[in-house]
mmCIF file of the N, C-alpha and C atoms, coordinates in Angstrom:
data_MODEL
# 
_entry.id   MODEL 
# 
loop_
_atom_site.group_PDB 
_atom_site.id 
_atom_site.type_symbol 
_atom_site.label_atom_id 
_atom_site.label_alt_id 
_atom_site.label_comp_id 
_atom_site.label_asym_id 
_atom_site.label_entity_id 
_atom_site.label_seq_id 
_atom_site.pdbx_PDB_ins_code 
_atom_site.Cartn_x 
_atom_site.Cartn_y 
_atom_site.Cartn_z 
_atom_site.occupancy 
_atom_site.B_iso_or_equiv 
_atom_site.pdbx_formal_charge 
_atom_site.auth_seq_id 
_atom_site.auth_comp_id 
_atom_site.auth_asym_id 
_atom_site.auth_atom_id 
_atom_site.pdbx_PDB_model_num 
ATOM 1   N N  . UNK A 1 1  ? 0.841  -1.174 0.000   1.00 0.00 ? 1  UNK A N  1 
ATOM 2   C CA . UNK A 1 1  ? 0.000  0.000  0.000   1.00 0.00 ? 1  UNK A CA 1 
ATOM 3   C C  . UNK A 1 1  ? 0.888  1.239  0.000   1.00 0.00 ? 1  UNK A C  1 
ATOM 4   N N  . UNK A 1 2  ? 0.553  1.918  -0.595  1.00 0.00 ? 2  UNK A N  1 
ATOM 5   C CA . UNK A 1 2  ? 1.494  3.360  -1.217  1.00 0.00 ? 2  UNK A CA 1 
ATOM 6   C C  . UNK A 1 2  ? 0.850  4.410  -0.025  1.00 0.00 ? 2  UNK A C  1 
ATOM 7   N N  . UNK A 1 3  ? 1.988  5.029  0.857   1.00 0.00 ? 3  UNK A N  1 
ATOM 8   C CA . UNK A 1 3  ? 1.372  6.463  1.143   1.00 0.00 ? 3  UNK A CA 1 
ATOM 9   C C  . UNK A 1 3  ? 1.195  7.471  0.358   1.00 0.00 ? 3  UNK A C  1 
ATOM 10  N N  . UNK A 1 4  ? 0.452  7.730  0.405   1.00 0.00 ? 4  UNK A N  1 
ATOM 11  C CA . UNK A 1 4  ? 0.300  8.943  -1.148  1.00 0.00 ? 4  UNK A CA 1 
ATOM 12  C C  . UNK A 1 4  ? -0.448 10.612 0.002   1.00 0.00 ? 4  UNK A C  1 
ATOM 13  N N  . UNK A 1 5  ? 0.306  11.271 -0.212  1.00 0.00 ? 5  UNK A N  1 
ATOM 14  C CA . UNK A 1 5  ? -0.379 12.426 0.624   1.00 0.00 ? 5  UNK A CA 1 
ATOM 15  C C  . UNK A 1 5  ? -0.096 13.569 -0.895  1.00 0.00 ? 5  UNK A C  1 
ATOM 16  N N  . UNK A 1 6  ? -1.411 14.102 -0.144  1.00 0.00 ? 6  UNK A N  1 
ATOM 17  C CA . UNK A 1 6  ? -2.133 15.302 -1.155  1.00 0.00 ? 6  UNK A CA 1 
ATOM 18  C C  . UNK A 1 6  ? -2.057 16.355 -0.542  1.00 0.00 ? 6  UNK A C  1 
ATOM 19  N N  . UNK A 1 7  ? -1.198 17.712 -1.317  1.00 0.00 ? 7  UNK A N  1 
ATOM 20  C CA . UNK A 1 7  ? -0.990 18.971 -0.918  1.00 0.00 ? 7  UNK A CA 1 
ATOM 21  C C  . UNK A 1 7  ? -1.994 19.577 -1.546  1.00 0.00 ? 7  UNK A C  1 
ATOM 22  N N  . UNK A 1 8  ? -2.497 20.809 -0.614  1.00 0.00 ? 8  UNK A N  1 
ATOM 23  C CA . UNK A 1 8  ? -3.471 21.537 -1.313  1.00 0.00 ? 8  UNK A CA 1 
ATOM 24  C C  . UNK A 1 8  ? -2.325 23.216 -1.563  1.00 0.00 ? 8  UNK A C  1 
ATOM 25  N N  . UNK A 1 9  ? -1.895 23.841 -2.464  1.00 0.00 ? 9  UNK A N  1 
ATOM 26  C CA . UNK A 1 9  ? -1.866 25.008 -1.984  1.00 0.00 ? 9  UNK A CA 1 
ATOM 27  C C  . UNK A 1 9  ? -2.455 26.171 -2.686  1.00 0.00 ? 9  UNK A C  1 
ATOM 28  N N  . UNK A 1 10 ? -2.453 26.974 -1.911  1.00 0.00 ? 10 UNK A N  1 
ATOM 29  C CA . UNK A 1 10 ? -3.632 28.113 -1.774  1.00 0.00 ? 10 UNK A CA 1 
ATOM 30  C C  . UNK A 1 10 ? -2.743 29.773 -2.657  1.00 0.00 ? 10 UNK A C  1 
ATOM 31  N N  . UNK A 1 11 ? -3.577 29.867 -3.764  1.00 0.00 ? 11 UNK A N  1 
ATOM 32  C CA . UNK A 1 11 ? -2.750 30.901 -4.700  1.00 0.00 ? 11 UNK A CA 1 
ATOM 33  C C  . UNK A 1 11 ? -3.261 31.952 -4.690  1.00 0.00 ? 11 UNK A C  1 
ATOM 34  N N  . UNK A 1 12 ? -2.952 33.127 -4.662  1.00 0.00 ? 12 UNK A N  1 
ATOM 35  C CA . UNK A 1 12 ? -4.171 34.316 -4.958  1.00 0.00 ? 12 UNK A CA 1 
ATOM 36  C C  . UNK A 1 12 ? -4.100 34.343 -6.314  1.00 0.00 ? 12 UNK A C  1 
ATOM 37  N N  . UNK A 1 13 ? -5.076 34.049 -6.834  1.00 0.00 ? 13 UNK A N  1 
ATOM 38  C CA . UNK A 1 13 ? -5.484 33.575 -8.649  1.00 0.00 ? 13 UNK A CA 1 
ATOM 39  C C  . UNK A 1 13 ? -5.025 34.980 -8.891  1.00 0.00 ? 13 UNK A C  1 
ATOM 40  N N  . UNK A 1 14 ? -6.088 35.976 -8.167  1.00 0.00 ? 14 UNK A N  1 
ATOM 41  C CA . UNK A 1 14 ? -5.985 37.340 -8.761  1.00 0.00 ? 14 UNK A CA 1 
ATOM 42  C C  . UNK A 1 14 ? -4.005 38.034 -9.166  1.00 0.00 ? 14 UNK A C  1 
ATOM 43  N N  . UNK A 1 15 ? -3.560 37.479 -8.234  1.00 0.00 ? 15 UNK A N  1 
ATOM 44  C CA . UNK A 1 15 ? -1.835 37.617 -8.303  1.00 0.00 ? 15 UNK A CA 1 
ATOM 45  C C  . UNK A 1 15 ? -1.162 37.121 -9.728  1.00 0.00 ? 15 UNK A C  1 
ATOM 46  N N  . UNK A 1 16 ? -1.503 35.299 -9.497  1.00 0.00 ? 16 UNK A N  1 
ATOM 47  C CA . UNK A 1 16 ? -1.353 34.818 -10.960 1.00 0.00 ? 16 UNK A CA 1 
ATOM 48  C C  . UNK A 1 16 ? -1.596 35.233 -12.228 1.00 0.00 ? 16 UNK A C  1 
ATOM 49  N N  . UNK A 1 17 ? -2.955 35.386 -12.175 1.00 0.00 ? 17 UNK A N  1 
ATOM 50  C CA . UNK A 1 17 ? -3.223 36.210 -13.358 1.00 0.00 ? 17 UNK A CA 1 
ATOM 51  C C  . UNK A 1 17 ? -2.625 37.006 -13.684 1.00 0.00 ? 17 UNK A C  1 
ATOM 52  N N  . UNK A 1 18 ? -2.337 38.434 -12.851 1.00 0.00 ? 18 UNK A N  1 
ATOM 53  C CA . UNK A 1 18 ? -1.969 39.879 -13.423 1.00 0.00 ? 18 UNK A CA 1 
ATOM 54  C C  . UNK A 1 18 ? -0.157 38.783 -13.906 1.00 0.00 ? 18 UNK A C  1 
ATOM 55  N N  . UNK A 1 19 ? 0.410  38.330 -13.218 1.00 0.00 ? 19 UNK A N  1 
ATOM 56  C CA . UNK A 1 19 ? 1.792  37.906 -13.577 1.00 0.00 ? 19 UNK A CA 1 
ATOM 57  C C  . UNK A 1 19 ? 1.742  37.500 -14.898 1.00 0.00 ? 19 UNK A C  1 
ATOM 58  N N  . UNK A 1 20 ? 0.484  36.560 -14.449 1.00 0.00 ? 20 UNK A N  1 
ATOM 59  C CA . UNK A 1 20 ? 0.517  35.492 -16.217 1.00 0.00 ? 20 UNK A CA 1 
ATOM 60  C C  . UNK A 1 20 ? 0.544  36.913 -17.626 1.00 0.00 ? 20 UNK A C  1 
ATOM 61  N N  . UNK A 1 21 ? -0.603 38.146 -16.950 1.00 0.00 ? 21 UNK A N  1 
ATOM 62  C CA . UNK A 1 21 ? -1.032 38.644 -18.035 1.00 0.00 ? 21 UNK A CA 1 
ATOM 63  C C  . UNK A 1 21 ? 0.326  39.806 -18.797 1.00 0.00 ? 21 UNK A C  1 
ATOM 64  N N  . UNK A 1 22 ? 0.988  39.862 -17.196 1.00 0.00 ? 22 UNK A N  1 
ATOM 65  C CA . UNK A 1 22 ? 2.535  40.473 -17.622 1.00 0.00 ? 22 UNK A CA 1 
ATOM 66  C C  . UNK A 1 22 ? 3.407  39.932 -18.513 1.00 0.00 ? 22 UNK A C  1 
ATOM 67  N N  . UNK A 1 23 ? 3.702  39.145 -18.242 1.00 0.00 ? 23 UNK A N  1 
ATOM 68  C CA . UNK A 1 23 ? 4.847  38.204 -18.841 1.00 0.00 ? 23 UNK A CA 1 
ATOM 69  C C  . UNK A 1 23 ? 4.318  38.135 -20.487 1.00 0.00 ? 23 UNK A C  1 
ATOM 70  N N  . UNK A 1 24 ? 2.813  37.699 -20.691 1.00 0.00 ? 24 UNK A N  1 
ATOM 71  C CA . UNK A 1 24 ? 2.026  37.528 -21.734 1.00 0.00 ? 24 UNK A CA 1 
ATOM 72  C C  . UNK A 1 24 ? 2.379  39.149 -22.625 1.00 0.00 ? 24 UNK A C  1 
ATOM 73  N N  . UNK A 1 25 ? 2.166  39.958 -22.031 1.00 0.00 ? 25 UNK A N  1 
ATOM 74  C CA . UNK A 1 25 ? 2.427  41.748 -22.808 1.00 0.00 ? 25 UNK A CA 1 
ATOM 75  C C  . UNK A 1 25 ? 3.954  41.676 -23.256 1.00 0.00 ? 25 UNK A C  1 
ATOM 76  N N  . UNK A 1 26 ? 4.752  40.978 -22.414 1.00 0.00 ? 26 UNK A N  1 
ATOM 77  C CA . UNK A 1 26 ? 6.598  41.273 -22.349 1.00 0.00 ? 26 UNK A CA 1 
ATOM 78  C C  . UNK A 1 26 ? 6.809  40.541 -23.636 1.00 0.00 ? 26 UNK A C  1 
ATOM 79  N N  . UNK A 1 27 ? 5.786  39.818 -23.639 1.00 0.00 ? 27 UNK A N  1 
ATOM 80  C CA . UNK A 1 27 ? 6.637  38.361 -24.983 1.00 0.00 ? 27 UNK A CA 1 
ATOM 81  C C  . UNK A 1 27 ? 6.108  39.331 -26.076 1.00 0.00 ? 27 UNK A C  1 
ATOM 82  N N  . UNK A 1 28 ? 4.684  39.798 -26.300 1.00 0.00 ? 28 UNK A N  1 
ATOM 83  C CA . UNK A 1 28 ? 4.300  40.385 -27.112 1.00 0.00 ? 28 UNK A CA 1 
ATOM 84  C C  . UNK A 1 28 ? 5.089  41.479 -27.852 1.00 0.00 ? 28 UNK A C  1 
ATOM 85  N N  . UNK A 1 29 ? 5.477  42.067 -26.954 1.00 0.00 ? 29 UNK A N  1 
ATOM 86  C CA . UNK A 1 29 ? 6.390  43.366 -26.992 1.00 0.00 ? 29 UNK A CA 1 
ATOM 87  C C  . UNK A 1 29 ? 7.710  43.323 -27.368 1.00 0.00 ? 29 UNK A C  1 
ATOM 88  N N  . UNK A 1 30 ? 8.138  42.051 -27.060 1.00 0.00 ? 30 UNK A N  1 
ATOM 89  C CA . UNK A 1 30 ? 9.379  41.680 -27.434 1.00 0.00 ? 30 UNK A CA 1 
ATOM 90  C C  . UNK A 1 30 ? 9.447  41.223 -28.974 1.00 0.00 ? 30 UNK A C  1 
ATOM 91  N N  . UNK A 1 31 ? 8.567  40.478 -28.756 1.00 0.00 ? 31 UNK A N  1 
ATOM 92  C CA . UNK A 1 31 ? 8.274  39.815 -30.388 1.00 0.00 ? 31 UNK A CA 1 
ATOM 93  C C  . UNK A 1 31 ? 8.361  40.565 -31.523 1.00 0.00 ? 31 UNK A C  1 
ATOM 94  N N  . UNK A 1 32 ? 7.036  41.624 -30.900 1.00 0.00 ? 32 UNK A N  1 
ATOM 95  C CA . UNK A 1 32 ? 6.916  42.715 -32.211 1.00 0.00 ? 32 UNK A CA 1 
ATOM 96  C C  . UNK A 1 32 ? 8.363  43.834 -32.116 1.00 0.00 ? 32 UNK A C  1 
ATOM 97  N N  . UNK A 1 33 ? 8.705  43.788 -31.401 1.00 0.00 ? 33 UNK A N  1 
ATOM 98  C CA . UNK A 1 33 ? 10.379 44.565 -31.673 1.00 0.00 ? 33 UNK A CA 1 
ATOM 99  C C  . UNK A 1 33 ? 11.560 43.585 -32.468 1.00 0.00 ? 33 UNK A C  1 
ATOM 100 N N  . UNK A 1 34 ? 11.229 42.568 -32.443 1.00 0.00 ? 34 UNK A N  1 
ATOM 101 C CA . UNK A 1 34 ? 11.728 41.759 -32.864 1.00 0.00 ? 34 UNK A CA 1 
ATOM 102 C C  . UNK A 1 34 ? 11.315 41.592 -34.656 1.00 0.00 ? 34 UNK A C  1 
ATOM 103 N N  . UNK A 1 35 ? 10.120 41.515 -34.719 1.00 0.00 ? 35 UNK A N  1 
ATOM 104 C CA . UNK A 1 35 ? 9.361  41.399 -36.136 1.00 0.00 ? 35 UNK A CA 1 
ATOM 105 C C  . UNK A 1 35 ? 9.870  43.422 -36.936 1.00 0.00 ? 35 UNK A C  1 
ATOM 106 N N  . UNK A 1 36 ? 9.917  44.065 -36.014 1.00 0.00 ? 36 UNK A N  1 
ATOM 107 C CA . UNK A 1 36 ? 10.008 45.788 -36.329 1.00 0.00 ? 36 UNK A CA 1 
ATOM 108 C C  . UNK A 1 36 ? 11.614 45.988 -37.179 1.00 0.00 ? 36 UNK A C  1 
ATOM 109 N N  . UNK A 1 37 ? 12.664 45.240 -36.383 1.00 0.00 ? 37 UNK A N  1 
ATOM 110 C CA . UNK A 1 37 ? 13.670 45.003 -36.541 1.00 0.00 ? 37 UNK A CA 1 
ATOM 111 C C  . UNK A 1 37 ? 13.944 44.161 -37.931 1.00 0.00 ? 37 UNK A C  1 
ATOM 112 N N  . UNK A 1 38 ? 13.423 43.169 -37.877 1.00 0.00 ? 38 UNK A N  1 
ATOM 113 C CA . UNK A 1 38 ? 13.704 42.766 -39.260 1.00 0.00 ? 38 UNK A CA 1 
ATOM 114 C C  . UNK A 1 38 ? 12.570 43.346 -40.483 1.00 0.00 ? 38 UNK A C  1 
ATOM 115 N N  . UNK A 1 39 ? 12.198 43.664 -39.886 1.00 0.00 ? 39 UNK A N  1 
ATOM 116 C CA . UNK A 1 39 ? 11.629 44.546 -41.304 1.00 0.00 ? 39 UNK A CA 1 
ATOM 117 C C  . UNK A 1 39 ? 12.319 45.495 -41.938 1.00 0.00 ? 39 UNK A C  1 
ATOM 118 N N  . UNK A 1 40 ? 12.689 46.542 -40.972 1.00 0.00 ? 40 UNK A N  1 
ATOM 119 C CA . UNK A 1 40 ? 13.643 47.047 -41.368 1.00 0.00 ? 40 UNK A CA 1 
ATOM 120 C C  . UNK A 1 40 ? 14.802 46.621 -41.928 1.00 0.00 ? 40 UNK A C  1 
ATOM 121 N N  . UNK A 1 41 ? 15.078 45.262 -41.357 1.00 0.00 ? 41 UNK A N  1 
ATOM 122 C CA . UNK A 1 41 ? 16.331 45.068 -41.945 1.00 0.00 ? 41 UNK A CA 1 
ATOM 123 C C  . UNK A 1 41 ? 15.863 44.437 -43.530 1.00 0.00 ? 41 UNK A C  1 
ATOM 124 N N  . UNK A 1 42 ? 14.667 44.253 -43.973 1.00 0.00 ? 42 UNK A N  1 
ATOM 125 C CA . UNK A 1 42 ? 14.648 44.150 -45.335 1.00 0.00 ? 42 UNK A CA 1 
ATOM 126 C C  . UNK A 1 42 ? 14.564 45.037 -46.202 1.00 0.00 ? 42 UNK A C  1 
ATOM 127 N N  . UNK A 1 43 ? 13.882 46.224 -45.569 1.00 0.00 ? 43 UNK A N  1 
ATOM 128 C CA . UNK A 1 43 ? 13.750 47.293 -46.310 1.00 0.00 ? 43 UNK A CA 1 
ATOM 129 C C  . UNK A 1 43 ? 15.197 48.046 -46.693 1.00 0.00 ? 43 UNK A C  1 
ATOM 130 N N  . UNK A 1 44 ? 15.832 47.854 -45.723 1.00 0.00 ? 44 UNK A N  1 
ATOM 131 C CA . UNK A 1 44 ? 17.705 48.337 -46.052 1.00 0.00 ? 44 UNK A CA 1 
ATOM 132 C C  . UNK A 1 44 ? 18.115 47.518 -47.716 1.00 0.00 ? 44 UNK A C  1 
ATOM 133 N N  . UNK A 1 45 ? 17.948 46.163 -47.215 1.00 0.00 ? 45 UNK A N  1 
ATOM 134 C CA . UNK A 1 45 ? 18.055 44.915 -48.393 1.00 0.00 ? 45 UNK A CA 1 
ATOM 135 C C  . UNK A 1 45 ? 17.783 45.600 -49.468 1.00 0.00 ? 45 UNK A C  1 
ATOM 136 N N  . UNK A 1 46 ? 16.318 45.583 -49.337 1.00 0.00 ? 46 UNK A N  1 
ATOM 137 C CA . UNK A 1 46 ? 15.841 46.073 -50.807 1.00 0.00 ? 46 UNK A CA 1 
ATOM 138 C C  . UNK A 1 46 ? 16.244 47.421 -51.624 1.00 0.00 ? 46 UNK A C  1 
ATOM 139 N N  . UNK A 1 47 ? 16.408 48.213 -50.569 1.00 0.00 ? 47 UNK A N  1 
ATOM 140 C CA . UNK A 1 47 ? 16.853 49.533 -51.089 1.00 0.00 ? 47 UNK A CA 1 
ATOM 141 C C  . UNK A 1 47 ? 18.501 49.415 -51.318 1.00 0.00 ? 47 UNK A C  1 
ATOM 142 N N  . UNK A 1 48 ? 19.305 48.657 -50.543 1.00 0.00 ? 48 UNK A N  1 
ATOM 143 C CA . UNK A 1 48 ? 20.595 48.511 -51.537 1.00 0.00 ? 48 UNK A CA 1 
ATOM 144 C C  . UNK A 1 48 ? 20.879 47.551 -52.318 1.00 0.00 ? 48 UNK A C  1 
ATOM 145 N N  . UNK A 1 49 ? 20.125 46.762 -52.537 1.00 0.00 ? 49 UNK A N  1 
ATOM 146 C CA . UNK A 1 49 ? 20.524 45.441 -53.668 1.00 0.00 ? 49 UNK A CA 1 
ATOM 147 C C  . UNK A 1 49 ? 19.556 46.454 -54.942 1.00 0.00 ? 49 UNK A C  1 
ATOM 148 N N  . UNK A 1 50 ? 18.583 47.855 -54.594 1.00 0.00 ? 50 UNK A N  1 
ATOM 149 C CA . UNK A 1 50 ? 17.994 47.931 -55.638 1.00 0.00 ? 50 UNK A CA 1 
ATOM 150 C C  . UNK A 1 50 ? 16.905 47.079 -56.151 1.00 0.00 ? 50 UNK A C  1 
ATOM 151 N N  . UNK A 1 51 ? 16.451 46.168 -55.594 1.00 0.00 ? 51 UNK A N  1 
ATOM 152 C CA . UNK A 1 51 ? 15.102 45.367 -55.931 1.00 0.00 ? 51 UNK A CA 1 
ATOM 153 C C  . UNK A 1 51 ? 13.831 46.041 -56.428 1.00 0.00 ? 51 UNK A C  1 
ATOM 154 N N  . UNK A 1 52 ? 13.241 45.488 -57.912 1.00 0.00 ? 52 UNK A N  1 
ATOM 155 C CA . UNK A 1 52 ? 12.239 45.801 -57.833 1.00 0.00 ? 52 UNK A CA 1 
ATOM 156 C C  . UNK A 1 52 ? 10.818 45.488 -57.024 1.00 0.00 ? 52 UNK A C  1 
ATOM 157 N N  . UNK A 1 53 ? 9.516  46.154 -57.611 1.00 0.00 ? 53 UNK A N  1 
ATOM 158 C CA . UNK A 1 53 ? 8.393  45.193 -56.579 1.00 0.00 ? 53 UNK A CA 1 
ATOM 159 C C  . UNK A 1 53 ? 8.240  43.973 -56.627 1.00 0.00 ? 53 UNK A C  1 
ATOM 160 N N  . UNK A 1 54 ? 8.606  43.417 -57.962 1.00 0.00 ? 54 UNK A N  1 
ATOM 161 C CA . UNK A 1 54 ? 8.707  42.175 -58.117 1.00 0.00 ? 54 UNK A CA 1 
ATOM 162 C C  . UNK A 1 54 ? 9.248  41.137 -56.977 1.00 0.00 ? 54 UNK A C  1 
ATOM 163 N N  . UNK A 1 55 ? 10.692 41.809 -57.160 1.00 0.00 ? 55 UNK A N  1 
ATOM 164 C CA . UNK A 1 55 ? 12.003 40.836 -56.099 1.00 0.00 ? 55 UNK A CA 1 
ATOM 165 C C  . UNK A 1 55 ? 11.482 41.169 -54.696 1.00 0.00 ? 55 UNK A C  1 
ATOM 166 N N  . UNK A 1 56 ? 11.043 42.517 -54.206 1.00 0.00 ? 56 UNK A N  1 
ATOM 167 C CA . UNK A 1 56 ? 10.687 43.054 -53.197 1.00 0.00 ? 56 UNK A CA 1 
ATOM 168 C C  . UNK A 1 56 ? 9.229  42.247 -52.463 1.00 0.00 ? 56 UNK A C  1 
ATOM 169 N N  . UNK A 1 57 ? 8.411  41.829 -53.369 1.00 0.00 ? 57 UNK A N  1 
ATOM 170 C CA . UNK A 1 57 ? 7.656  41.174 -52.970 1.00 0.00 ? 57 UNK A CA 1 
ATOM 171 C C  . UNK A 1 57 ? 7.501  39.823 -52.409 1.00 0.00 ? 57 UNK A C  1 
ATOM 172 N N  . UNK A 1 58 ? 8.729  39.317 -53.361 1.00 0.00 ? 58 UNK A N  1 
ATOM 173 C CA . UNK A 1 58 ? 8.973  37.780 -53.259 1.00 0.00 ? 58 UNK A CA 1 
ATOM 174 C C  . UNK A 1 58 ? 10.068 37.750 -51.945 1.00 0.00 ? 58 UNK A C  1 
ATOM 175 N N  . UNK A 1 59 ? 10.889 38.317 -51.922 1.00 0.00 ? 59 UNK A N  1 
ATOM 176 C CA . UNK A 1 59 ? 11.316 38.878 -50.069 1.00 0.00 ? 59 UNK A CA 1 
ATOM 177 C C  . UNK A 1 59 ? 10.582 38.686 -49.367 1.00 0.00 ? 59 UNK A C  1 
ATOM 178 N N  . UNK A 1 60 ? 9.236  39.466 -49.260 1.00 0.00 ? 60 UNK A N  1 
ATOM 179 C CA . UNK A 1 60 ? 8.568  39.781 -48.728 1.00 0.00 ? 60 UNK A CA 1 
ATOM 180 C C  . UNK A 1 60 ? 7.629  38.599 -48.106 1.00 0.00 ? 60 UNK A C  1 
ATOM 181 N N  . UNK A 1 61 ? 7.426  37.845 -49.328 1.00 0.00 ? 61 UNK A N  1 
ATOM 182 C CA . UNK A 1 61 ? 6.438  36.615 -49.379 1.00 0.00 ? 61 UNK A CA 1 
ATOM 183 C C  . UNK A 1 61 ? 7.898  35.487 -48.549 1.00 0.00 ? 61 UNK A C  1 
ATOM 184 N N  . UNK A 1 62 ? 8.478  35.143 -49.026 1.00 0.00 ? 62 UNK A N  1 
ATOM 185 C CA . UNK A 1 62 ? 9.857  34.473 -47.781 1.00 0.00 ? 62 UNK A CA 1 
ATOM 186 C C  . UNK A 1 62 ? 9.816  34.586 -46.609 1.00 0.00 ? 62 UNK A C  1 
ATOM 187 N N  . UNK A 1 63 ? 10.086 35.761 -46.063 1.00 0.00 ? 63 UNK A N  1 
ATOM 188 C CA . UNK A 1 63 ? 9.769  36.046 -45.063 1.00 0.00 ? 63 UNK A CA 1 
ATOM 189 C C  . UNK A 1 63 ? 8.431  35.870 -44.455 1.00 0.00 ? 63 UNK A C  1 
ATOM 190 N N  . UNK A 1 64 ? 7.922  35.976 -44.751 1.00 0.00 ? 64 UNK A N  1 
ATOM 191 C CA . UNK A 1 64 ? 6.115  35.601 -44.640 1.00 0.00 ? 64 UNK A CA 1 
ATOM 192 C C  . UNK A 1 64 ? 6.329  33.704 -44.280 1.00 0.00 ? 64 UNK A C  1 
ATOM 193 N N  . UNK A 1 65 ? 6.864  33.417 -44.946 1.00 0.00 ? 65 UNK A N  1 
ATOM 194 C CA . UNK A 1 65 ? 6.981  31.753 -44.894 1.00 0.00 ? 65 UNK A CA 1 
ATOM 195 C C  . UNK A 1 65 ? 7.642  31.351 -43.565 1.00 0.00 ? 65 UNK A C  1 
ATOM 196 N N  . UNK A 1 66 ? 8.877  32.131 -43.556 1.00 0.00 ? 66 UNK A N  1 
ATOM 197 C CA . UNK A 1 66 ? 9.749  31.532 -42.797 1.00 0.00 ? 66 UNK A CA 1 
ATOM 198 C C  . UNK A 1 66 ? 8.891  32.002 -41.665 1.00 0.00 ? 66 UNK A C  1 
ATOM 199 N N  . UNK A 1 67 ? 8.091  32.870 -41.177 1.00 0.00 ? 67 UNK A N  1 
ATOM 200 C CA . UNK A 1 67 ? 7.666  33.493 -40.050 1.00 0.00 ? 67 UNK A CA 1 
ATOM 201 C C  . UNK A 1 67 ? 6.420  31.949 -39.478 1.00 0.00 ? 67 UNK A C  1 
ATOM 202 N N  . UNK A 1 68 ? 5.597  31.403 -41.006 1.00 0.00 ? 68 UNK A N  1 
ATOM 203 C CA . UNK A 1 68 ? 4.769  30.791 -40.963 1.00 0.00 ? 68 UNK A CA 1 
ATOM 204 C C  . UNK A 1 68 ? 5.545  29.345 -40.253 1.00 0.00 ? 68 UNK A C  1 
ATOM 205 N N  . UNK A 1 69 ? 6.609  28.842 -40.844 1.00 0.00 ? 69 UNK A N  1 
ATOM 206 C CA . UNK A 1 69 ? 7.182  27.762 -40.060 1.00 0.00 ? 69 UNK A CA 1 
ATOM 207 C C  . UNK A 1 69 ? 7.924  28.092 -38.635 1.00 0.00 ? 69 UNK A C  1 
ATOM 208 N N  . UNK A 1 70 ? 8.233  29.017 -38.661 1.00 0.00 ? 70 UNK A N  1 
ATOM 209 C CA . UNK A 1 70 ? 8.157  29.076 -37.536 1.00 0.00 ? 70 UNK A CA 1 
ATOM 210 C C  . UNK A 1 70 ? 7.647  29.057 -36.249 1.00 0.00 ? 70 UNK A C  1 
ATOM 211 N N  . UNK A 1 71 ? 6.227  29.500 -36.333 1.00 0.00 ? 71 UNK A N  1 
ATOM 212 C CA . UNK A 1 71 ? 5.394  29.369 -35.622 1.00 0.00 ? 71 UNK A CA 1 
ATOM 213 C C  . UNK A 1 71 ? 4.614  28.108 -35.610 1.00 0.00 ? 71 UNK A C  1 
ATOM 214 N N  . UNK A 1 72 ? 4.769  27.470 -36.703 1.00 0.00 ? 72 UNK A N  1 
ATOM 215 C CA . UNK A 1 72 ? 4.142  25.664 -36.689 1.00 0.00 ? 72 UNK A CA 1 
ATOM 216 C C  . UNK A 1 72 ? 5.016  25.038 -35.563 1.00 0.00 ? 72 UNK A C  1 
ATOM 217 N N  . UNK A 1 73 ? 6.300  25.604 -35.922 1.00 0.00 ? 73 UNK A N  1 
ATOM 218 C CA . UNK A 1 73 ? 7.501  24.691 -34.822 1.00 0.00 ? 73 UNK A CA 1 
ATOM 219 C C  . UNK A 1 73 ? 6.981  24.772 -33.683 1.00 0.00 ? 73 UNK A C  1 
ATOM 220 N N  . UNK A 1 74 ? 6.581  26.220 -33.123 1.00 0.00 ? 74 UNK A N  1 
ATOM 221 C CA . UNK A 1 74 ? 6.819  26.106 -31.686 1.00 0.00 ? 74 UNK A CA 1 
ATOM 222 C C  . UNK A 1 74 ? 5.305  25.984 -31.158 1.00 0.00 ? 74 UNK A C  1 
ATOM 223 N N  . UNK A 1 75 ? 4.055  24.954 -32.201 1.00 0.00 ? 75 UNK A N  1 
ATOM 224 C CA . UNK A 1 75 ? 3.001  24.419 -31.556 1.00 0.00 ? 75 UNK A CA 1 
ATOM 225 C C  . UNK A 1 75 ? 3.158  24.018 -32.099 1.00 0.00 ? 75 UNK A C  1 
# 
């Protein structure tokens, strides 16, 4: 026969939450500085390699992809 003992502990949800909902804004915020950053860094690209809308688009659409697997990865 197994002793098995059961902890209860006691959280202030209301605490959790605001933390959860922090951390949740920080990633956000980070992310999109992150997404701000490389945009820019294509728009540099394009304006010194000279790309038309053509090439500029298809950049554009790449990036779009790679953003899309990426986010499959991490769910």
């Amino acid at each position: 026969m197994r002793n098995i003992e059961t902890h209860y502990y006691t959280a202030d949800v209301e605490a959790m939450t605001a933390m959860l909902n922090k951390a949740r804004s920080e990633e956000r915020r980070d992310r999109a500085l992150v997404v701000s950053a490389r945009l820019a860094e294509l728009a540099v690209h394009v304006h010194q390699q000279g790309l038309n809308g053509i090439e500029a688009a298809e950049l554009i659409r790449r990036e779009a992809e790679r953003y899309g697997n990426e986010s499959r990865e991490l769910h």
